[in-house]
C-alpha positions in Angstrom: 9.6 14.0 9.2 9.2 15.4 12.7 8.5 13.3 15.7 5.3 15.1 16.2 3.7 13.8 13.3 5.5 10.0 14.1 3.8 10.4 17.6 0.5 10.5 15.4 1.1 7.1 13.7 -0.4 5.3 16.6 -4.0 7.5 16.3 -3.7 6.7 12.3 -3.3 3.2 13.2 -6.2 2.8 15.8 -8.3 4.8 13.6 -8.1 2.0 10.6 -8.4 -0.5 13.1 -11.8 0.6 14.1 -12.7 0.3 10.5 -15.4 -2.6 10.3 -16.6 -2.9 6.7 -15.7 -2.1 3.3 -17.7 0.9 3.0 -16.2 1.9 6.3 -13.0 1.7 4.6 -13.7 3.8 1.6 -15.7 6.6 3.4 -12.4 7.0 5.9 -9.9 6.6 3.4 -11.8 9.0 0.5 -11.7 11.6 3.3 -8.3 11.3 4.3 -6.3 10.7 1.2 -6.7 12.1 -2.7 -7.7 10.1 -5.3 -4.3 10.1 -6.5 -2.8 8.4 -3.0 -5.6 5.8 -3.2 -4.6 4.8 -6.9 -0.8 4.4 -5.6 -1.6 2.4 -2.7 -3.5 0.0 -4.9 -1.2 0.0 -7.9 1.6 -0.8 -4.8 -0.9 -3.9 -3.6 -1.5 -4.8 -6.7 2.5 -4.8 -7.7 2.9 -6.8 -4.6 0.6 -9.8 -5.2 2.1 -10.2 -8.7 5.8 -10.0 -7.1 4.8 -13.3 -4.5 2.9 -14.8 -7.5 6.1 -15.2 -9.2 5.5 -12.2 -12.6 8.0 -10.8 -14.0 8.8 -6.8 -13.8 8.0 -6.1 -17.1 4.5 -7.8 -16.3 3.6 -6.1 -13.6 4.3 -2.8 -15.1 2.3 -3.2 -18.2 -0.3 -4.3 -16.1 -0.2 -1.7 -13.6 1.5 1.0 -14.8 3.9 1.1 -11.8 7.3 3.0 -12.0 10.1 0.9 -12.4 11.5 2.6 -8.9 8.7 2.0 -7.1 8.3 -1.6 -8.5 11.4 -2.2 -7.1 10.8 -0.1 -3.2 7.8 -2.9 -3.1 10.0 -5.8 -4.4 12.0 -5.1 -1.6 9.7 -4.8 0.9 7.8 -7.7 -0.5 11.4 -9.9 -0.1 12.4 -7.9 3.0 9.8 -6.6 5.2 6.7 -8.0 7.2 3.5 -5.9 6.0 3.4 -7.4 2.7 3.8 -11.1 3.9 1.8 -11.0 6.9 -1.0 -9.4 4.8 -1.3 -10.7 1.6 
């Protein structure tokens, strides 16, 4: 990824903070990403909450449908990073 585009983050960032409502939320985001995008970011959230609720992998993929590699990128940031935990 080039530094031009990282440079961006910060306008991405300020832009989602000026989101106010739920509607706000889907009208930005429907513009910006596909439909496709959308359903992964919510299959990742929803693969998260069921990590820090305790389920097992096999749960959480017949329930979402999740890759087992992916499953496992969010485990790790679930266990690892600070988005997951300081959000949900």
């Amino acid at each position: 990824m080039s530094d031009d585009i990282k440079d961006c983050y910060g306008e991405l960032f300020k832009a989602i903070l000026s989101l106010k409502t739920e509607e706000d939320c889907e009208l930005f985001f429907s513009d910006l990403c596909t439909i496709k995008e959308l359903n992964s970011m919510t299959q990742r959230i929803k693969a998260a909450k069921l990590l820090i609720d305790g389920e097992t992998y096999e749960k959480i993929i017949a329930k979402t449908d999740i890759s087992s590699a992916t499953l496992s990128r969010v485990s790790r940031c679930v266990k690892y990073g600070k988005g997951y935990k300081k959000v949900l």
